[in-house]
N, C-alpha and C positions, 0 to 999 in steps of 0.2 A: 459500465462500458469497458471497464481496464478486467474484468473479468476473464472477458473472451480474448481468443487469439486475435482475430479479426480488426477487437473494436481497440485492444493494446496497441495493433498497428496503424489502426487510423490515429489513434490519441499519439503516438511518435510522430508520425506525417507529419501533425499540423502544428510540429512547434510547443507541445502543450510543455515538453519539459522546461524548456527556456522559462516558459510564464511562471511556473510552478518556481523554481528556483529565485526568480526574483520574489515573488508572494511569500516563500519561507525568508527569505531573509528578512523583509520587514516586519511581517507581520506580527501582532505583542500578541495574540493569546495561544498560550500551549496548544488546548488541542485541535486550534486549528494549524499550529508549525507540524503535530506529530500527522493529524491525516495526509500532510504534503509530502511530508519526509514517506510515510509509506507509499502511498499512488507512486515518490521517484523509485522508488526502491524497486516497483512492479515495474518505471516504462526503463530502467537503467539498465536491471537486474537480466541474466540469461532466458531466454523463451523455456517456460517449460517442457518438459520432455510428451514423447508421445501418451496420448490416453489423460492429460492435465491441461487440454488446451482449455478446459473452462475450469476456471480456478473457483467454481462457485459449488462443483462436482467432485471436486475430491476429497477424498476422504481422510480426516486429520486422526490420528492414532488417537486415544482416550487422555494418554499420562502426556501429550504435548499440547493438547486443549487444554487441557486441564493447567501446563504451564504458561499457554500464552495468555490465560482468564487471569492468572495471577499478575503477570507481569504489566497486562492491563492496567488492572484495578492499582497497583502500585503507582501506573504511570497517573493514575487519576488522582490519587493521594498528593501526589505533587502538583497538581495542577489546582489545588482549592488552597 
């Protein structure tokens, strides 16, 4: 849903940050604080630019997948 331009805007409309913000704060297991922490990141964060409205469509360079699959799997390491 937070993918699209559209559905980012309806997910702001309806309050979903508020919700999200209290969820991360109580919530006890990691990767359910870091999926929250990212979704705020997408409804906080600037609208991307033309030709990105569907964040599902763009195209990630090799050697920055390639950093975010690490920095994952690290975040995972701390989560067990």
């Amino acid at each position: 849903l937070a993918a699209t331009k559209p559905g980012r805007r309806a997910v702001r409309e309806k309050g979903t940050y508020l919700v999200l913000r209290e969820l991360h704060g109580w919530e006890p297991e990691p990767p359910v604080r870091a999926a929250c922490e990212n979704l705020i990141q997408v409804l906080i964060g600037e609208e991307p630019g033309p030709g990105m409205e569907n964040l599902l469509e763009v195209t990630v360079p090799e050697e920055l997948e390639r950093e975010l699959q690490r920095r994952g799997e690290e975040g995972e390491e701390q989560w067990q």
